[in-house]
C-alpha positions in Angstrom: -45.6 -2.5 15.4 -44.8 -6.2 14.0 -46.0 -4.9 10.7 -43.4 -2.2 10.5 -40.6 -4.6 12.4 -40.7 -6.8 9.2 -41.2 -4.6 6.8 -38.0 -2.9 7.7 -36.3 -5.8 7.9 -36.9 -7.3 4.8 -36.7 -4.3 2.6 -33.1 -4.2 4.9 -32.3 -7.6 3.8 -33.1 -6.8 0.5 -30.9 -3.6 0.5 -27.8 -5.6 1.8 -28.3 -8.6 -1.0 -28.4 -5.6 -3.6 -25.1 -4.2 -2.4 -23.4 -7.4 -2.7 -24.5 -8.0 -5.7 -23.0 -5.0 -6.7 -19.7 -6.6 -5.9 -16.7 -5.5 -3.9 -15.0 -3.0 -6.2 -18.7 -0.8 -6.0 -18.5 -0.9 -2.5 -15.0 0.7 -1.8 -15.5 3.1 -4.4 -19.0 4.2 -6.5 -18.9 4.6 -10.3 -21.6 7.3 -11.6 -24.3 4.6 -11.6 -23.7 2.8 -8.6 -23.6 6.9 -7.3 -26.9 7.3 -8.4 -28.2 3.8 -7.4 -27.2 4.2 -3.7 -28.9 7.4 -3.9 -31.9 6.3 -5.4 -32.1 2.7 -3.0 -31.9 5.4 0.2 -35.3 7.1 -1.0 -36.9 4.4 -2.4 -36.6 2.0 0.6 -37.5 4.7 3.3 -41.2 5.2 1.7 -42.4 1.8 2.3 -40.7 1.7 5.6 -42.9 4.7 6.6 -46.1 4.4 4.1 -48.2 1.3 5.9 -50.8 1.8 3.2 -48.3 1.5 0.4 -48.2 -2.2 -0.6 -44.7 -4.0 -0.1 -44.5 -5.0 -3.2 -44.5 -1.4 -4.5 -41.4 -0.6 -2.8 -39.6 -4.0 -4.0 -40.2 -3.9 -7.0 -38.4 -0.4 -8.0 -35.2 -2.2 -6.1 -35.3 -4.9 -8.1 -35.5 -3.4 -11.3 -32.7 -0.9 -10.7 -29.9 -3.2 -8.9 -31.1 -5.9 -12.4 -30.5 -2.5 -14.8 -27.2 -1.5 -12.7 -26.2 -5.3 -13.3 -27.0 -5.1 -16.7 -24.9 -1.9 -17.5 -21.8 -3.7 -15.3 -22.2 -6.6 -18.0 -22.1 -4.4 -20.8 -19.4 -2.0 -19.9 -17.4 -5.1 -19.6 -18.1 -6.2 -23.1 -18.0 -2.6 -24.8 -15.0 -0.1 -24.3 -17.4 2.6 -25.4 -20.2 1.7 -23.1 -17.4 2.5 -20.6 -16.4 5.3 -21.8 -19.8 6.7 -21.9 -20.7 6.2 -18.6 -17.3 6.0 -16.5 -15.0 8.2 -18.7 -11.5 7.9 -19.3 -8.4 8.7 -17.3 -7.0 12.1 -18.3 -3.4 13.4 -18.3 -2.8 16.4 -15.9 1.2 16.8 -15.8 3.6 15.9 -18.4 7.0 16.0 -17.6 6.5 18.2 -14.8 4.3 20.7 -17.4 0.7 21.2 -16.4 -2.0 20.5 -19.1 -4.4 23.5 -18.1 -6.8 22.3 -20.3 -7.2 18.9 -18.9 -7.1 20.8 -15.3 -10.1 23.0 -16.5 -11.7 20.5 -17.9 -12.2 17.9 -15.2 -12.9 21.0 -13.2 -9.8 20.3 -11.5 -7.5 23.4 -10.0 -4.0 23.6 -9.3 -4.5 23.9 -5.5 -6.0 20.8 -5.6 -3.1 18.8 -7.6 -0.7 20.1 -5.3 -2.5 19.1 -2.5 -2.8 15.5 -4.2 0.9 15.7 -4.9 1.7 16.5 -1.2 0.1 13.3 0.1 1.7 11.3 -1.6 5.3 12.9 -1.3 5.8 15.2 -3.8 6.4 19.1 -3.5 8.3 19.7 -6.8 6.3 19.5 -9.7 9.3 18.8 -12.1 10.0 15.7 -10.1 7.3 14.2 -11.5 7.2 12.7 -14.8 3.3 12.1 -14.8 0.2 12.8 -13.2 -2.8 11.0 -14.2 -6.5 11.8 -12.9 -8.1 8.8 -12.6 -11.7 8.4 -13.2 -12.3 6.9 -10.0 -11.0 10.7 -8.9 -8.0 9.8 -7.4 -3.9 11.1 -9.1 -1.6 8.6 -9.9 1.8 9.8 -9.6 4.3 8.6 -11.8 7.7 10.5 -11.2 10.9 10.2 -13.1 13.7 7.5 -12.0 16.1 9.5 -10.2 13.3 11.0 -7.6 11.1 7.5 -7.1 12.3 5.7 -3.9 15.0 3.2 -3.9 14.1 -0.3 -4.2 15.7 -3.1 -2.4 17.0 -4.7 -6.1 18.4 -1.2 -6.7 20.5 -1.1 -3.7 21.6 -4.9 -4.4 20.1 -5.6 -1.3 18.9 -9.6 -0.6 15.8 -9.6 1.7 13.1 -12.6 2.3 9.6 -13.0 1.3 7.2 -12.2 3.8 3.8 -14.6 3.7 0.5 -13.2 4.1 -0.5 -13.6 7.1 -4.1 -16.0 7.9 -6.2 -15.7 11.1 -6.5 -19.1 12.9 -8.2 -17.3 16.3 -10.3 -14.6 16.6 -11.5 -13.2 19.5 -11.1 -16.4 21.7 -12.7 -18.8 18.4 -11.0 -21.2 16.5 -10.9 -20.5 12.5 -11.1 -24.5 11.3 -11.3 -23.7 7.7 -8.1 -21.3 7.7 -6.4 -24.3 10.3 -7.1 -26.6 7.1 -6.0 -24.2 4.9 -2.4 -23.9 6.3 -2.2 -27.6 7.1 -2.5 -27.3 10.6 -4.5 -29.1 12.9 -5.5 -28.1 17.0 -3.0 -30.2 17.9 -0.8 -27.8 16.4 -2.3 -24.7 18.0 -2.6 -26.1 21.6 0.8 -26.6 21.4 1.8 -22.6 20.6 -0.8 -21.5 23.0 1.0 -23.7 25.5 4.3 -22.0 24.3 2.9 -19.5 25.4 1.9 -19.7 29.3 -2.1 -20.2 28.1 -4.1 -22.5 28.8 -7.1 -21.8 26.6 -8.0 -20.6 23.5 -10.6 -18.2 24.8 -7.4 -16.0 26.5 -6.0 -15.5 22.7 -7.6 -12.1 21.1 -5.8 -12.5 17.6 -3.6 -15.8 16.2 -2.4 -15.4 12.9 0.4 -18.1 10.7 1.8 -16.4 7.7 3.2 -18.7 4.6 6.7 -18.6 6.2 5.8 -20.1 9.2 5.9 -16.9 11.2 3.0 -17.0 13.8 1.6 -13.6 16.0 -0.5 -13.9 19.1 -1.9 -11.5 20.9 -3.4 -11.9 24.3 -6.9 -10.8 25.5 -6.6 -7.8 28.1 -7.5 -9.0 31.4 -7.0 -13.0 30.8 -3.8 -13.6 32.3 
């Protein structure tokens, strides 16, 4: 039993630490060989987690090598636009002008149902209101319509409106964020003070705190600690 508790766990661990090597952008959203390395990982790790009289090491080692060779390939498809190519494609052109490119629809295997259904989400029912539509090669349509049919910005209307800050978490479920306090020059001192402001009297009644660059601060209470 303890010899398959720690075997999972490290091959676990070791699963994880490949993922994040991988890097953020591969874990919102898989490029072919990050595709086919999660795929592969998934098989790989589950034999050794099984298979007691297959040696550790055996099952490691495979991980390794293909999170090192997925690495590699990242480097190189930074270094070589036809690398990239290659392996990730390029972006293809699906509507021009509001005309559709049935070739480049047939070719990315991509029908017209689909498109429109694409188009719908984000807003647009009239194919001649757009100017462009580009199929990414993460799969996803860019939408690119003309002037007169893209929503108004603020600058367009001549309308004057503030800067909003991003806000930072300085309390999280009840715990006190120092690094972020730092971060926005703020000390407790500070924060005992808006809890206070408040009607609390401790920082384990405060679910969410937040301070944005503008000075604007949220609070939200924990249910049940009034």
């Amino acid at each position: 039993m303890a010899i398959c508790f720690f075997r999972t766990l490290i091959l676990y661990l070791l699963l994880i630490t490949a993922v994040r090597l991988m890097g953020k952008k591969q874990v919102g959203e898989l490029e072919p060989t990050e595709l086919v390395l999660a795929m592969l990982l998934s098989d790989l790790a589950s034999v050794p987690m099984q298979d007691f009289g297959l040696p550790l090491l055996f099952g490691i080692m495979p991980i390794v090598l293909l999170v090192c060779l997925t690495m590699l390939l990242s480097v190189l498809t930074l270094k070589s636009i036809r690398l990239r190519e290659l392996l990730y494609g390029r972006p293809s052109l699906v509507l021009d002008h509001g005309q559709l490119l049935q070739g480049e629809l047939e070719r990315n295997r991509l029908t017209v149902d689909e498109l429109l259904e694409e188009l719908r989400k984000q807003g647009y029912v009239d194919l001649t209101a757009v100017k462009y539509a580009i199929l990414e090669n993460s799969g996803e349509i860019s939408v690119i319509p003309y002037q007169g049919e893209a929503p108004a910005t603020p600058r367009q209307l001549s309308l004057s409106v503030s800067e909003g800050g991003l806000p930072v978490v300085l309390v999280s479920d009840g715990r006190i964020l120092d690094h972020n306090l730092r971060h926005m020059e703020k000390d407790r001192s500070w924060l005992y003070q808006q809890l206070r402001a408040e009607g609390l009297e401790s920082v384990k009644q405060v679910f969410l705190l937040t301070l944005d660059e503008t000075g604007n601060v949220y609070l939200c209470q924990k249910e049940g600690s009034a």
